[in-house]
ZAROTOR-639284 format. One line per field, with one value per atom (N, C-alpha, C): residue in one letter; x, y negated, z. Coordinates in nm, 3 decimals. Each point is the difference from the previous one (the first is absolute). Example, Ala and Ser with C-alpha at 12.3 -4.5 7.8 and 13.67 -1.06 7.14 Angstrom:
<sites>
gufi: [a_a_a_s_s_s]
X: [1.319_-0.089_0.090_-0.035_0.082_-0.077]
Y: [0.569_-0.119_-0.120_-0.105_-0.119_-0.109]
Z: [0.780_0.000_0.000_-0.072_0.006_0.073]
</sites>
This chain:
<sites>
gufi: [x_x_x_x_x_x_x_x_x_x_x_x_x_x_x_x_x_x_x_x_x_x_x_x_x_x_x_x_x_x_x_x_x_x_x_x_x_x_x_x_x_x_x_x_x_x_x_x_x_x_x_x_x_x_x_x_x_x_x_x_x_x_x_x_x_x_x_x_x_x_x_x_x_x_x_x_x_x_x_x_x_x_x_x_x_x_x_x_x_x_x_x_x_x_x_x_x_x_x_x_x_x_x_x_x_x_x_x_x_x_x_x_x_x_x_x_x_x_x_x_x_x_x_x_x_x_x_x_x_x_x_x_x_x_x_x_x_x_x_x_x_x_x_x_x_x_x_x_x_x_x_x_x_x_x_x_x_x_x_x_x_x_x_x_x_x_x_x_x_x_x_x_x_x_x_x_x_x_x_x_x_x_x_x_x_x_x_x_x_x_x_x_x_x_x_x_x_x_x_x_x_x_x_x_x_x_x_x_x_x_x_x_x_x_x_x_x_x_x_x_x_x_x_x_x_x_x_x_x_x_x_x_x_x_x_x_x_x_x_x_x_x_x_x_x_x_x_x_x_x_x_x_x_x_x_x_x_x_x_x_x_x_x_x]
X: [4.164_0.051_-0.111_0.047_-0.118_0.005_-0.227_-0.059_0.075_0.031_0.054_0.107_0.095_0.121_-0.008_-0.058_-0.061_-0.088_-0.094_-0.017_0.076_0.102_0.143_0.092_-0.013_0.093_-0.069_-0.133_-0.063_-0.012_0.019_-0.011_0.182_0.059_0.156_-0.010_-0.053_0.024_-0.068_-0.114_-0.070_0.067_0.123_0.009_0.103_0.131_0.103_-0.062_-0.080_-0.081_0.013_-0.080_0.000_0.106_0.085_0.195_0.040_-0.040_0.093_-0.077_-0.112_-0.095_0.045_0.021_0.011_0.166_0.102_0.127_0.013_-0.093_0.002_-0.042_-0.075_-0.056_0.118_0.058_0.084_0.110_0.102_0.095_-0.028_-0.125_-0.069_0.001_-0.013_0.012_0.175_0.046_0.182_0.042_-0.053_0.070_-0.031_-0.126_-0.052_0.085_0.021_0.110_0.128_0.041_0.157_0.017_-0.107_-0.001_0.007_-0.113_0.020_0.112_0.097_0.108_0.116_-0.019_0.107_0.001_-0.121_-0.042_0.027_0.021_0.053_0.087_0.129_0.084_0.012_-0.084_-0.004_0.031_0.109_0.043_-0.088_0.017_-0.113_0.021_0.025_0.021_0.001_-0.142_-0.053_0.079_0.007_0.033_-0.068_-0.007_-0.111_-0.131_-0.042_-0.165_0.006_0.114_-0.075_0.019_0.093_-0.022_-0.137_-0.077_-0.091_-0.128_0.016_-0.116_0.031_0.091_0.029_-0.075_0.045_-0.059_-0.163_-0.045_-0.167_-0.052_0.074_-0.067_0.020_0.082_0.045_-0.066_-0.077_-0.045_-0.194_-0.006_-0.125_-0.026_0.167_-0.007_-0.029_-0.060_-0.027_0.185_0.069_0.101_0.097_-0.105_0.049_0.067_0.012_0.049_0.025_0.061_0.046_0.157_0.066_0.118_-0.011_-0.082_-0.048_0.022_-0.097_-0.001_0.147_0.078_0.104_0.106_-0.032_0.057_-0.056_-0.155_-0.079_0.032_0.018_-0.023_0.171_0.065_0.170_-0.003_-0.104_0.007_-0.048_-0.119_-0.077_0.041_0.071_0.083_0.117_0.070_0.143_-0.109_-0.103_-0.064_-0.038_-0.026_-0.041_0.073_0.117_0.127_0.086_0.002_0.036_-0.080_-0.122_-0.096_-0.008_0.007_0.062_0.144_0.085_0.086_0.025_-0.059_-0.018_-0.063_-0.122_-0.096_0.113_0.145_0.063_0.046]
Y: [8.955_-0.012_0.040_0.069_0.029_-0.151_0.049_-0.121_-0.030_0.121_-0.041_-0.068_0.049_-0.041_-0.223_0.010_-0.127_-0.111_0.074_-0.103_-0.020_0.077_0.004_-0.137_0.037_-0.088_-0.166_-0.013_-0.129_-0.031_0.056_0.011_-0.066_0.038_-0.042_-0.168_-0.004_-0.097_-0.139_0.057_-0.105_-0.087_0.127_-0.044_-0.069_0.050_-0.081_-0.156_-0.038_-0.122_-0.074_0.068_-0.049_-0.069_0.113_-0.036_-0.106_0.007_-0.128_-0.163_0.049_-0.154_-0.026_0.115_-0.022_-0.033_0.059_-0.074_-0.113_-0.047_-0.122_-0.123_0.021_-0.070_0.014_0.129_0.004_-0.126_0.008_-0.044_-0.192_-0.051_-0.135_-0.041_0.098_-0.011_-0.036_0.077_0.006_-0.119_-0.022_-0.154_-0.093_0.004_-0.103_-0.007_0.159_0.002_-0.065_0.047_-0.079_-0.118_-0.057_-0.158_-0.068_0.079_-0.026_0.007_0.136_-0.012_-0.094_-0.007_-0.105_-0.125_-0.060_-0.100_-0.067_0.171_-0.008_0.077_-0.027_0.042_0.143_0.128_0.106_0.120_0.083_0.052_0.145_-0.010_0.104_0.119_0.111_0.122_-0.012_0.083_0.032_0.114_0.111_0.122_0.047_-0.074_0.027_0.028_-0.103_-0.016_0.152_-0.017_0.084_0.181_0.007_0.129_0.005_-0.114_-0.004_0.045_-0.054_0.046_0.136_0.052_0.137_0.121_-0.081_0.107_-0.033_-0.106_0.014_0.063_0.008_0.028_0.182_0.055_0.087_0.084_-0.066_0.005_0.063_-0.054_0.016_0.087_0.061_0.065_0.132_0.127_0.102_0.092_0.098_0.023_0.063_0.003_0.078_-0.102_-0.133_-0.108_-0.111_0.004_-0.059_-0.050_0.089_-0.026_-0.093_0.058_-0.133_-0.149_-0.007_-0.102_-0.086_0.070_-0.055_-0.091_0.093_0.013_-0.099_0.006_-0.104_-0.188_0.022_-0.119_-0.065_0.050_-0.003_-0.039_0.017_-0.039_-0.107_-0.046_-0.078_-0.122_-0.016_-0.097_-0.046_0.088_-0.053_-0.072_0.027_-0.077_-0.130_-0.045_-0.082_-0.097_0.051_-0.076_-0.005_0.039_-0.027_-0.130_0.001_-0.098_-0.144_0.010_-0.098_-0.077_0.126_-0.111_-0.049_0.078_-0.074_-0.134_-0.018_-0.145_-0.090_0.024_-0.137_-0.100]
Z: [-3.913_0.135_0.097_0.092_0.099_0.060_0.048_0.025_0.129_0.105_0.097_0.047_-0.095_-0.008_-0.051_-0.075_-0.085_0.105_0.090_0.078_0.101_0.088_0.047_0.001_-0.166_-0.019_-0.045_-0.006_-0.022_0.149_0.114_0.098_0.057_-0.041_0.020_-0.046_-0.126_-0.066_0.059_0.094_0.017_0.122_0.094_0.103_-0.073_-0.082_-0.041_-0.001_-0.092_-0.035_0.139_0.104_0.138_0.055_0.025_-0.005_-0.035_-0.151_-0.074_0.053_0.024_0.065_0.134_0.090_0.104_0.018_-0.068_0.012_-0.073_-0.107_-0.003_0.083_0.093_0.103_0.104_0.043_0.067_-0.049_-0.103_-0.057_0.030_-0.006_-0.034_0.195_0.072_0.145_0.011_-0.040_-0.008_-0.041_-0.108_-0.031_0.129_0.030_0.099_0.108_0.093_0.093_-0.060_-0.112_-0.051_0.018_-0.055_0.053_0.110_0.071_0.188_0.040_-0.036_0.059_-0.045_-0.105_-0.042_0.027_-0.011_0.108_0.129_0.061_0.112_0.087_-0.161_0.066_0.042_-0.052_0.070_-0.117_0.059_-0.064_-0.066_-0.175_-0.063_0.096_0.060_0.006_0.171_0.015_0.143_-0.016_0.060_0.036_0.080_0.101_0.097_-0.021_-0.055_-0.104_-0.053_-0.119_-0.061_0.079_0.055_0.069_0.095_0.051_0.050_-0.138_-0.051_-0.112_-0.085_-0.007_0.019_0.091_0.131_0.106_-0.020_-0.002_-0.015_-0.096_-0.100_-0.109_-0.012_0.044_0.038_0.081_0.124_0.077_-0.063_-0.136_-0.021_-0.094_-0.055_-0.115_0.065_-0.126_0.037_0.019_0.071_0.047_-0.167_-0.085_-0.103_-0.085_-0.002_-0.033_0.050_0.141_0.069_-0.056_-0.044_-0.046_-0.126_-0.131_-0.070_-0.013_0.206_0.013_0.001_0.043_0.026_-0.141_-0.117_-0.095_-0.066_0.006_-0.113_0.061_0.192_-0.005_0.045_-0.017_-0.002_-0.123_-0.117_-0.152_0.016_0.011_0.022_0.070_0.122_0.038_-0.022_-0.136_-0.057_-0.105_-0.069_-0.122_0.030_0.152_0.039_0.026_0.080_0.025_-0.126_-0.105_-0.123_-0.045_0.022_-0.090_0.125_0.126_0.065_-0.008_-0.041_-0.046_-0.129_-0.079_-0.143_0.000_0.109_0.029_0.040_0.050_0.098_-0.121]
</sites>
């Protein structure tokens, strides 16, 4: 395999790793909100929120994956609100 290609991809791998730590930290925040809201009474599913964290995040991406954003975190907040209501 080229070397280039090979550190590329140890290079992919390291960020995946990242990912999976960092949506696990994410996911451990989620429960915490689930609880808050249930607590009090507040219903799982901002819309608002999350189109707000859309546009920021959006806001910081480079223009060539802006749309991405849209897609990854439209994923990302059904996984969440799945795993909030799995917690009730």
């Amino acid at each position: 395999m080229d070397d280039t290609l090979g550190k590329l991809r140890e290079e992919i791998d390291e960020i995946d790793n990242a990912l999976v730590d960092l949506f696990g930290r994410r996911q451990e925040t989620v429960l915490k909100i689930g609880k808050y809201k249930k607590d009090n009474n507040i219903p799982v599913v901002a819309s608002n929120r999350e189109q707000e964290v859309i546009d920021r995040l959006k806001a910081r991406t480079d223009d060539r994956f802006k749309d991405d954003i849209d897609d990854l975190y439209k994923t990302i907040f059904d996984l969440s609100k799945r795993l909030q209501n799995k917690e009730k």
